[in-house]
C-alpha positions, 0 to 999 in steps of 0.5 A, a space after each residue: 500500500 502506498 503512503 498518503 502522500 503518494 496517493 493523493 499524487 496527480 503527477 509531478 507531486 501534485 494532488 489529483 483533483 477530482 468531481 464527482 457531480 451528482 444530478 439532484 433527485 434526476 428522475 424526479 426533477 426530470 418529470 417536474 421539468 417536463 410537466 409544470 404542474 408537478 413542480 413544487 409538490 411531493 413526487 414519486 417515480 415509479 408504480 403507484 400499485 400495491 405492489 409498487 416501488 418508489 424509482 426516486 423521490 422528489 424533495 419535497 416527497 423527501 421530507 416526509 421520508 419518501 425514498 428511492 427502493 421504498 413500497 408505495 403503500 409505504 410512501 403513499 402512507 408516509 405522504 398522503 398527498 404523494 404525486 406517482 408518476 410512471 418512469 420514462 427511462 428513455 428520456 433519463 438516458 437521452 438526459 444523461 447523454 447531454 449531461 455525458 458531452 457537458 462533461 467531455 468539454 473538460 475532460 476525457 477521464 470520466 467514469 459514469 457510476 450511473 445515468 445521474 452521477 459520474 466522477 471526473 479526473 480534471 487533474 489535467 483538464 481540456 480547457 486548462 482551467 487552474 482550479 477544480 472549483 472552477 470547472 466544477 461551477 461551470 459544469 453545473 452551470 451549464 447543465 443548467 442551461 441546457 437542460 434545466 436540471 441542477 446538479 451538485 459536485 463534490 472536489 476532493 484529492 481523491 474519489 471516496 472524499 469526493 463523493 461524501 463532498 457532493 453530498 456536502 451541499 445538496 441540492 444545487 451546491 458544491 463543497 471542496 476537502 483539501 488534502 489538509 481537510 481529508 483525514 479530519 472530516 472522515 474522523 465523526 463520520 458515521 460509519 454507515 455514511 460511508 460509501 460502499 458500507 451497506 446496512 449488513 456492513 454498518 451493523 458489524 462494524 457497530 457489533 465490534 464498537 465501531 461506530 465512527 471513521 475515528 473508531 475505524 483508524 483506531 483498529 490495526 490493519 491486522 484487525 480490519 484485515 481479520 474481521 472485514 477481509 478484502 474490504 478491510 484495508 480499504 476501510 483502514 485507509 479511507 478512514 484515513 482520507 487516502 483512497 487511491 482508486 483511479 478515475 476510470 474511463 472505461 469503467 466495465 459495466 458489470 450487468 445488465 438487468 430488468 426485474 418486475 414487480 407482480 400485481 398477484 403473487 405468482 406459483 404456476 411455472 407457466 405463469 411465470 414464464 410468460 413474465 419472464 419474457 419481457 425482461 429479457 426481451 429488455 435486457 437482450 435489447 440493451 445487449 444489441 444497442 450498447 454491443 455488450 455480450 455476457 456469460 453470465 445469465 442470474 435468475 432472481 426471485 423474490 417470494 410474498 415474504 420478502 425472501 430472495 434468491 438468486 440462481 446464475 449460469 455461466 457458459 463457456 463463451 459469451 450469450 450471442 442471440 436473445 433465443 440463447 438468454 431465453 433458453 438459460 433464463 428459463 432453464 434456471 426457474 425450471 430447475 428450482 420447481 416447484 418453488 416452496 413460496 408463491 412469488 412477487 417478483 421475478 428479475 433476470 441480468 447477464 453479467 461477465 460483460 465482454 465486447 463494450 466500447 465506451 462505458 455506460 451506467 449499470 441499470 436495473 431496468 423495471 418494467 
């Protein structure tokens, strides 16, 4: 592992300095774009349905607790008043795409997380800008401009402490860690703040008294090792404002996937089946446009409670024609009847993605 001091270098000594610039409640802001009569009031993307699931939220939906991933009867009940509108992902895409170009005025090194967030390498920048800051105001002035959209963007000397820096002064803003800021503002950060430290992770961490980024750099490397393995000295080191992550251009796409969330819960094979066919009509359709071709096929099924499983198949050389990720797909939920639950939801990706030309976001696709 290299010192602090060798990973915060830019070339020539220098620190790096890097974007991460986070589109503000997208979808969302998106549809209040397009439709003036939505501004201003409690909205939800996704499927109003018993059985339906908030895409993204407003922020005015956000302040009774509305959330992206949250049932909407859940929603609806924390918000009475919520707006449901349906997704239009094809208009997000063609969004982002815009958004894509604004960031290519400044720099080649852009790596997409997904269609409303990116990070951005302007160490060595196209317009020969001085200051990070600088590009960073005007980018998100100019994607206001063209789109009508804001965005907020974190500059930091690395991409962990650029990330937590976008979320610094949501919505519209942007915030700057020095590397002489780096280590003191990780130190009172909750542990669950952390990006990459989901609720399963954040859980043990507070089971072994850790509960804050100073707790983590009290541990020896040893014990982070011992206790979180290959996650362990990233933790050890982030905790320490040192992440030595590159910004990469051509980030892999690790799947792509669709899923579909059922009005009646489902047990009979063929019924199943038949719902299964339009998410791999989805997935093979993004197949073809982005030249993307996998060797990985994964079969998740959610039952009524709540319980999921997954099932994969891997195969020698990667899915080449939609009849092949058909046979695979349906193969793997034969194997596993008759299922012991009935089923809520259903959901098909191909990962092991091979043959990309430029990098594009990972999107679960619902239906």
């Amino acid at each position: 592992m290299s010192s602090p001091d060798q990973m915060r270098d830019g070339g020539e000594g220098r620190p790096r300095k890097i974007i991460h610039i986070d589109m503000d409640a997208f979808y969302a802001s998106v549809e209040q774009r397009d439709n003036p009569d939505l501004r201003g009031k409690p909205l939800a993307v996704g499927g109003s349905a018993e059985r339906g699931v908030v895409a993204a939220a407003s922020y005015e939906a956000r302040k009774f607790g509305v959330r992206s991933a949250m049932p909407s009867v859940t929603a609806k009940r924390q918000c009475p008043e919520l707006i449901f509108v349906k997704p239009r992902f094809e208009v997000y895409e063609a969004v982002s795409r815009q958004i894509r170009d604004i960031f290519a005025e400044h720099t080649e090194i852009i790596e997409p997380l997904s269609l409303d967030e990116a990070y951005l390498d302007v160490t060595e920048n196209i317009q020969n800008i001085a200051l990070a800051t600088e590009i960073a105001t005007a980018i998100r002035a100019k994607i206001l401009a063209e789109t009508g959209l804001t965005a907020s963007a974190g500059i930091s000397y690395n991409k962990f402490l650029a990330k937590l820096a976008s979320d610094h002064r949501k919505p519209n803003g942007q915030f700057v860690i020095t590397p002489g800021m780096g280590p003191a503002f990780v130190e009172n950060l909750p542990v669950g703040r952390f990006h990459g430290i989901g609720p399963a992770t954040t859980a043990k961490f507070n089971g072994l008294g850790i509960f804050t980024g100073l707790d983590i750099r009290n541990q020896t490397l040893e014990f982070m090792n011992a206790n979180f393995g290959k996650s362990g000295a990233y933790y050890y080191w982030i905790s320490r404002g040192v992440d030595e992550r590159p910004v990469r251009a051509n980030r892999i796409r690790k799947s792509i996937g669709a899923e579909n969330t059922f009005s009646n819960d489902l047990t009979a094979f063929d019924a199943l089946a038949v719902e299964l066919r339009p998410l791999i009509d989805k997935v093979w359709r993004h197949c073809e446009s982005t030249g993307s071709r996998g060797r990985t096929v994964t079969l998740k099924v959610k039952f009524f409670d709540f319980e999921i499983i997954t099932r994969s198949r891997s195969v020698s050389s990667p899915v080449s024609n939609r009849a092949d990720l058909e046979r695979l797909a349906i193969d793997l939920l034969r194997h596993e009847m008759p299922l012991p639950k009935s089923v809520r939801l259903l959901g098909v990706s191909l990962s092991a993605l091979h043959d990309q030309d430029r990098a594009e976001p990972q999107l679960d696709l619902p239906i």
